[in-house]
C-alpha angles and dihedrals in degrees: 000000000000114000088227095049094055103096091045092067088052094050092048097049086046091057088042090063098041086047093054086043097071102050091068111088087216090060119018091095086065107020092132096058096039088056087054088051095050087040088055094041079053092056105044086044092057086050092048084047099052093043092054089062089043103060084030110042117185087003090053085051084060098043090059092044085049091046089044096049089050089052093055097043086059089044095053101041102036102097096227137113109273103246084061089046089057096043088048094058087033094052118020102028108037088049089056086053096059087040079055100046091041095056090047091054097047088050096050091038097047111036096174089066092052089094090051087044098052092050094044080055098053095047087047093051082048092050103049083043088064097035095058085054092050088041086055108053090038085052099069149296092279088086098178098043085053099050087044086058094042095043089049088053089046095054087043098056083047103058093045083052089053090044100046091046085052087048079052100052114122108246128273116302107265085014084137100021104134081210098221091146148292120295085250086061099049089045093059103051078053096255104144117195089214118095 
């Protein structure tokens, strides 16, 4: 692509999305504003995602590939028209991975708050338990088929979470370690690590 040409691709998707914005009853009074919300999930996903290879490295590689295969799939599988395919996984899933992400790195980066993590987990898991149920039965008479549907979103939510908290996950032990010995050996030439 021409150098010159780069920022017109990106005005031109911009204006894609507000123009298929409008055209959904939910969204068309805002569209505007709902196109600046999934442009800045798009930016804050490319940095997660960047970040990810970056403390990852190759694993990280396979942890988008994984994330990507998993994105097509749904978009190739969910029956409806294509625009909503890509605002589902634009807006919905690709939020839940940096829920996801967010959450790992709290937990990693406070340990004092894991306690209260784990217990908001539990309630949440409790929560959506009960929700898919409820889901289920407003949703219409055909109860099973329902539950089947409500039970599918909910596993999916699920599995961007998971993936979200491993793209998350803080690099390799010894990853920056500069590996010029071990605190005994330093110990013994006379070297102290106190000031």
């Amino acid at each position: 692509m021409n150098r010159h040409s780069e920022p017109i691709g990106a005005v031109l998707l911009f204006f894609g999305t507000w123009w298929a914005l409008t055209y959904y009853p939910l969204f068309e009074d805002f569209a505007f504003l709902w196109t600046l919300a999934l442009w800045s999930a798009g930016w804050v996903a490319i940095r997660m995602f960047s970040s990810t290879v970056h403390r990852l490295g190759f694993w990280g590689w396979v942890l988008l590939l994984e994330v990507a295969a998993w994105y097509v799939l749904a978009g190739w599988l969910a029956p409806l028209d294509g625009i909503t395919k890509i605002l589902l996984l634009w807006g919905v899933a690709t939020p839940l991975l940096m829920i996801g992400n967010v959450w790992r790195r709290a937990y990693d980066r406070f340990p004092p708050v894991q306690g209260l993590m784990h217990g908001a987990l539990i309630v949440f898991a409790a929560v959506a338990l009960v929700a898919v149920h409820v889901l289920a039965w407003r949703l219409g008479p055909d109860f099973m088929m329902q539950m089947a549907l409500a039970a599918a979103v909910s596993a999916a939510a699920a599995m961007l979470l998971y993936y979200g908290w491993r793209l998350g996950a803080p690099p390799p032990g010894g990853h920056y370690d500069a590996r010029l010995g071990t605190m005994e050996s330093f110990r013994r030439r006379g070297i102290s690590h106190e000031r």
